[in-house]
Structure formats: C-alpha cells, structure tokens
N, C-alpha and C positions, 0 to 999 in steps of 0.2 A: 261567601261575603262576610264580613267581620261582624259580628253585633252589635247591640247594645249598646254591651258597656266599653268595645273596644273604640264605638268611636267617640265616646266621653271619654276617654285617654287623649285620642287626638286633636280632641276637643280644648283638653285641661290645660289653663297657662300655666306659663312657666314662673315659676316662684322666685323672688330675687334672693341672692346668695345671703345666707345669714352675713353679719358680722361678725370680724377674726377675733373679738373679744368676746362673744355673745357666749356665754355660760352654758348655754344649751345649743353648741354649736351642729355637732353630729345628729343631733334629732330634728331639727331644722334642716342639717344637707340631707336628710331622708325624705325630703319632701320632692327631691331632684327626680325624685324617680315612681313610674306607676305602678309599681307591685302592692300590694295589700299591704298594709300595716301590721297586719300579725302572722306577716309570711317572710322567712327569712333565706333568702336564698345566698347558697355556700358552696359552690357550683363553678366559683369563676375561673377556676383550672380548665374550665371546659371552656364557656361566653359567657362574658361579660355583662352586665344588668345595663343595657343602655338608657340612661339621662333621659328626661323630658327631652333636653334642647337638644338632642343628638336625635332624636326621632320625630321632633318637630323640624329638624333639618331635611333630613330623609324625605319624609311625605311631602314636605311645604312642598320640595323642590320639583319632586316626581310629578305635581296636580301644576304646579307653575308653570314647568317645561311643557306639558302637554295642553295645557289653555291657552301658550303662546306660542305653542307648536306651528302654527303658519306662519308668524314675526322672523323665522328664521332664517337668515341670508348667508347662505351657506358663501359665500365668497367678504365674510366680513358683520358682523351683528347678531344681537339677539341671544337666548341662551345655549349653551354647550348643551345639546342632546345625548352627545356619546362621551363616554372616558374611552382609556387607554391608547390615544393618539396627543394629546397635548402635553406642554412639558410641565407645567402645576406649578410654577417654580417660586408662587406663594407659597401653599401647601409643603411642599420639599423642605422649604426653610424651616418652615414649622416642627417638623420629622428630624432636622439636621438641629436645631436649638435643644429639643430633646435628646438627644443621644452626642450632642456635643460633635457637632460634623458638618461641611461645606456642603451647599445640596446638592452641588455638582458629583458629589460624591453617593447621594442616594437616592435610589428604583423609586417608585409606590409600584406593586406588586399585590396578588390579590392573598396573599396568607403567607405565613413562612414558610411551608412545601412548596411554593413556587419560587420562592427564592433559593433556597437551598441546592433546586436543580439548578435553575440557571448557573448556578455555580460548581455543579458536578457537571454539567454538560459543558460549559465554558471554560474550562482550566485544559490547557492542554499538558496532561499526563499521562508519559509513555508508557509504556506494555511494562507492566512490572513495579511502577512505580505504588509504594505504600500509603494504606488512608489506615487515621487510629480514629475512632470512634470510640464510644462505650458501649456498658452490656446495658445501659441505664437508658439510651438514648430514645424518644420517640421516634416510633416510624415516618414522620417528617421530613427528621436530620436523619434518618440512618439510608432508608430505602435509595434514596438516589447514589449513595456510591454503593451500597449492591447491585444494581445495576450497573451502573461503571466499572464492575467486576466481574461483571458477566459481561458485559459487552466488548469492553474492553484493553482487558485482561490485567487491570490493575488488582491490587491486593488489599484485603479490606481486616483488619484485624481490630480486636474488641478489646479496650481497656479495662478489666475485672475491678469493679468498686465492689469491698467486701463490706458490709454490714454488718454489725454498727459501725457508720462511720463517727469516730469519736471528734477530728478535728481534720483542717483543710491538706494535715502532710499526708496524710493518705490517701487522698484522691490524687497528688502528685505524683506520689510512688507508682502508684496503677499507670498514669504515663509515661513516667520516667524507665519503667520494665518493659513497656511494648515500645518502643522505638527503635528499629533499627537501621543501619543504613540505606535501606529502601526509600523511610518513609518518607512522604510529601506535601501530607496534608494532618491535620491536627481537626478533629472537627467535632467538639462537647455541645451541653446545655451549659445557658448559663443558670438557671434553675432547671431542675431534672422536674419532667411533667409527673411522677407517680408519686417519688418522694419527697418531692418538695425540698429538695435539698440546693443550697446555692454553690456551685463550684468557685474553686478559687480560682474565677478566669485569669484577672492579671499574671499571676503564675504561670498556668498553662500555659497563656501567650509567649513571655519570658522562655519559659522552656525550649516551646518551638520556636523563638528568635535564636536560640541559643545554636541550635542544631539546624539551623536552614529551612525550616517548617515554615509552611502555610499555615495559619491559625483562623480557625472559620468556628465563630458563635450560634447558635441554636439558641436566639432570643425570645423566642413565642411565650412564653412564663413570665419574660420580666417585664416589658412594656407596660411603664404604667404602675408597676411592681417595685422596682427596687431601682436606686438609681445608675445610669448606662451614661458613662462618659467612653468611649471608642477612643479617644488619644488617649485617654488616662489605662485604659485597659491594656492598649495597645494591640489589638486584636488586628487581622487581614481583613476580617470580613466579618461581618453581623447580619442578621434576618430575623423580621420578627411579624406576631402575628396582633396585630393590636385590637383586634377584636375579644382579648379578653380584659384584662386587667387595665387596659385605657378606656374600656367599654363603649369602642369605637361597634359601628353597624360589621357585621360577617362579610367578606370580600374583599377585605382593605389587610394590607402587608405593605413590609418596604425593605430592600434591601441593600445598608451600606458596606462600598467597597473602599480599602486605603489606596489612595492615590498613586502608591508605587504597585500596585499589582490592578486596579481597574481599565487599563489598557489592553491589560492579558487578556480579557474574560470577553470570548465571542456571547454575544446574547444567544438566547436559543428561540426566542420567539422575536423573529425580523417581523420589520414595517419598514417606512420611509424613515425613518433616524438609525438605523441599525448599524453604519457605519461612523453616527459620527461622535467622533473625540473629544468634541469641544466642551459637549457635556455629557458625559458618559451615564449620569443616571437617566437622562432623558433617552438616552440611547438602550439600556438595561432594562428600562421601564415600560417600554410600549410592550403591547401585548392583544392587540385588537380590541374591537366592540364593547364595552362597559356601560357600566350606570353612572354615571355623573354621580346623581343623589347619595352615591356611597363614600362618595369622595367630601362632597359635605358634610356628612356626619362626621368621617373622620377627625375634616377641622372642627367639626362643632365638640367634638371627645378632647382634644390636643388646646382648642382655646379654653375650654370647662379646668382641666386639668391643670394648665397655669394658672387659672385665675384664684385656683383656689391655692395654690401651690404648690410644686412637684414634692419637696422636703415634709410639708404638712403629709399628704397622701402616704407617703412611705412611711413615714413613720406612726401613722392610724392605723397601716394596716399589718407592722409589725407590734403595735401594742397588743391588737387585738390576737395577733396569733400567739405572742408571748403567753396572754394570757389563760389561751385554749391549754397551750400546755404544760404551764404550770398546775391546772387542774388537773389534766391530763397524770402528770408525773407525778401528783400524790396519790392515787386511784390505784390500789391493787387490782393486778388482772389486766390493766391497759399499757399496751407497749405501744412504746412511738417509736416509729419508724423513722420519719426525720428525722436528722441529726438536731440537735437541741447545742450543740455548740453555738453561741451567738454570732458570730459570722456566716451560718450556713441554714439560717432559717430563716423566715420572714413570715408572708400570709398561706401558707399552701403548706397544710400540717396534715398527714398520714400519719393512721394508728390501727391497732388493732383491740377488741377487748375479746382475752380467752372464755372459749363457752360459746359465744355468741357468734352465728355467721353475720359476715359483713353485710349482706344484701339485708339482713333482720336489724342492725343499726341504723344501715338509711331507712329503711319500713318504718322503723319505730320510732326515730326523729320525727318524719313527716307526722304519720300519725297519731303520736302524743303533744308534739310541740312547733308543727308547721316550720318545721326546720328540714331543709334539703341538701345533702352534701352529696356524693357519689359514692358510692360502692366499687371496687374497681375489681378488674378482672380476676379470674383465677386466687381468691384467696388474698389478695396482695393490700387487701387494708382500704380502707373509708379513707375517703380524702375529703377534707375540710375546708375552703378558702375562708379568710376576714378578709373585708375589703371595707370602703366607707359606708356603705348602705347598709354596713353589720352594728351592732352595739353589742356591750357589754352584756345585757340581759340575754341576747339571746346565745354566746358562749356560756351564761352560769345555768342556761335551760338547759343547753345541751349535757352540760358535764351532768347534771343533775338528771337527766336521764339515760342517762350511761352508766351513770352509781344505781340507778334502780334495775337497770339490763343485768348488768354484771352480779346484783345482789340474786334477781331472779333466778 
C-alpha cells in the first residue's frame, strides 16, 4: 500500500505553468513535478520524471473508472474501461502533430519494442533479403530482425560506427560500406541509447531512397527530445517510446508508417480492425486488453509539452547538456564519449573519468550530491540525461564532483 507521503503527492495540486517571461522560469516548471527538491534525477535515457498532471491523469482516471464502474453500457455510454480496442483518433492527432504526420498514418503501441516488431514481423521479406542495423543499436531496434534471421532466413548485417565519432560523414560511410544488393531494410537510432549520439537520419533515409531501401527509425531517445518531423526526415517508418523524454506513464509507444508502404505491413497482433485500410494506424494499433489511464497520461504528457512548447523543451535540454560538457571537456581525465559535434548531441551525454569505475561515479553522485545518472554496462560510461526538471546548479554539482573523484 503506498504511504504517507505518497499519497500527499496524489494529493498535491497541480501548480499553474509559470509565465514565458517570468525570470525564474525553470525553478518554477520544477515545481511540475514530486520529486524532492534536492534530488536530481538524470536518468531519463531510461524513464521519464512524470508531471504532477500526468499522474494526476493516471490515478484520477484509474479511481473514476472504477466508482463508475456500474454506469457502464457496454452497447454505448459511460467511461472506456479497456484500451487497445478503440481507434483514439484524438489522441493519434496529438502523436501525428508532434512527429509532423496524418494519424491515419500512426499505431499507439505500448513501447517502441513492439513497434519495431510489428514491423520485422509485417514487411514481407523473402529468404535472403538484407537488414543493415548497427553495432550501436538497442536491443529494441535490433532483436526483432535477429529473429527474422533466424526464422526466416533473411540476413541481418551491423553497420561499424567507430569512435570517436568526430562528425555526421562518418556514420554515413558506415552505411554507405554495408549495403549491398541484398539489402532491404535500413533500420538506425535516431539517438543511439548509450552514446547519446544523434544520427544524421535525414541522410540515412536519402541514402536508402537512393538504393531502394526501406528506412525504419529507432525513435525511443528522441520523443520529446529533439525535434521529429517524419516528412522532413523522410523516413519509411518511425517507433518510439514516449515514456521517457515526453515523460509520458510506462506502456504507451506509437508507431508511424509512410503512406506508400503502410498497406504492405500485416499487423501481427489481429483483433476486429486487423484488415482494415481505411485507417491503417487503427488497424496497426490494436493489440488487446489495456489501461485506458495510460492513454490519458499520455495526452496529459503531449498537452504539458505543447503548452510549454516543443522548440522551448529542446532547446533547455540541449543547453543543459551543452553545458555538462563543456565542463566535461576542460577536466583532465574525463573522456566524452558522445560525439560533441553540435549536430550530434543534445540531452543524453556519456563519459568516462580515468581512475574511477563507473558504478563509483553514480555512487558518488548520489551520495555527495543526490544526483542520479546511470552507470551503464560493461565499462561503457555514466550516462547523464538534462531534461527540464534539471538546472544549472545541479550540472556545476556534478562537474564539481567529478573534479573532486578524479583529483582523489
């Protein structure tokens, strides 16, 4: 049962949005949110810090649906008890205005691993046909066409991004070397989850228009993150997980397909829309039995995020990471691993400091200065996110105890 104090959170209203002029803008949008005041969490490569009004959406909904739980006429009235049977096609809009797309054209899906498959399971690719990936890729985006390689018998080859990446031509060479007349499917990050690096999608895409390629996005990093125009990118397909950097609730994904190839694409989890055409996200999208209340956080994450605005967001959470490593880059002993080219960075900065094991950086973050980033596998570096719920003091904390690690 929750405590206390968790349910003086559920309890707590919701604050009105500062004002766009207001001098102490960022310290006031921290008030959006229930974590402690002198806890900073850096984490959102992983999830997302959700909003008062994103968790006031959530519960309202969950306690409302069940006190009106008898009002329900199941042939017409009353609240929605289940998701993944209706078509949302408010919600869609909302998903399609952010990523610049018809919503006929986009799923809701519960993460981008289940978008990703529907799309290695739904492309019909004969025995032999070539998939390029990276070596950078999350298991996400990568696991469903190993499988399709295994099953299959299609061919699943790894685009070598060598590090340091100094600037965006070298992540194209790495495509532009594995391609060969096999291939059929193109399928990157558009931010790599470890490195935090931004691919040059538009390129990529370009590339495999050039050559008759499918071009399939790994959007889970940027939602919310950086800005995603899909005609602009010109991409086949995009998936993403908005449960981190739009700091929608955990369960909510969506996957858009371009109009000339979303006819191809069999869904792989049928219901009663499963054949139809008319609206193909509605048809992509079902997927049985859901929480409703998950779907209203989402809009409640998606209307937060306009209202403060998309261009604002992105560019708070590239200052903030600028300024990680700017610090970062005078500091003898700390190597950044993200590329530091300004086209290929944003909020999600990997580093290492020599001397120091990484699991002893997050240790010693938290417990000097109640700062939480991750430590990540096998040696491969701290990963840092800035988001809006970050300030400035607590990136000059953290460099400032990293100059004390690295002096020890």
């Amino acid at each position: 049962m929750p405590d206390g104090e968790t349910y003086e959170v559920l309890q707590r209203s919701i604050p009105p949005l500062p004002e766009d002029n207001d001098p102490e803008y960022w310290e006031k949008l921290r008030e959006q949110f229930p974590m402690p005041p002198d806890e900073a969490f850096c984490n959102t490569g992983t999830i997302g810090a959700s909003p008062l009004r994103v968790l006031h959406a959530v519960v309202g909904y969950m306690v409302q649906s069940m006190a009106e739980v008898a009002h329900v006429d199941w042939h017409g009235g009353g609240m929605s008890l289940l998701s993944g049977y209706g078509a949302y096609t408010d919600l869609r809009s909302k998903v399609g205005k952010l990523i610049n797309a018809d919503h006929k054209l986009v799923a809701l899906t519960q993460n981008a691993t289940m978008g990703m498959n529907i799309l290695s399971n739904g492309l019909e690719l004969p025995r032999g046909s070539g998939v390029i990936t990276t070596d950078i890729e999350h298991p996400g985006g990568r696991c469903g066409w190993e499988l399709l390689a295994k099953r299959r018998g299609t061919t699943l080859k790894m685009a070598e991004i060598r590090f340091p990446v100094e600037g965006p031509e070298q992540v194209v060479e790495a495509f532009e070397e594995s391609i060969g007349t096999e291939t059929r499917v193109m399928s990157f990050p558009h931010i790599s989850s470890e490195q935090g690096m931004v691919l040059p999608v538009k390129r990529l895409c370009a590339l495999a228009r050039e050559n008759g390629i499918i071009s399939i996005i790994d959007g889970a990093q940027a939602t919310g993150h950086i800005p995603i125009d899909v005609e602009e990118i010109g991409c086949d397909a995009y998936y993403s997980s908005p449960h981190k950097w739009l700091m929608a609730p955990a369960g909510n994904g969506f996957l858009y397909v371009k109009d000339t190839l979303i006819d191809d694409v069999w869904t792989t989890l049928a219901s009663s829309q499963w054949d139809n055409h008319e609206d193909n996200g509605f048809r992509l999208g079902q997927r049985g039995t859901g929480n409703p209340a998950l779907l209203m956080g989402l809009e409640a994450a998606l209307d937060l995020h306009f209202e403060i605005g998309p261009e604002r967001v992105y560019g708070r959470i590239k200052e903030l990471g600028d300024r990680l490593r700017r610090g970062l880059g005078q500091m003898d002993g700390a190597e950044i691993v993200t590329p530091v080219h300004p086209e290929m960075c944003a909020g999600l900065t990997t580093f290492k400091v020599a001397g120091v094991e990484d699991r002893k950086v997050q240790d010693e973050l938290w417990n000097r200065g109640r700062i939480q980033p991750r430590a990540l596998r096998e040696g491969k570096g701290v990963r840092y996110s800035t988001h809006i719920y970050n300030s400035e003091d607590e990136i000059d904390r953290t460099l400032q105890i990293i100059e004390e690690l690295r002096r020890g």
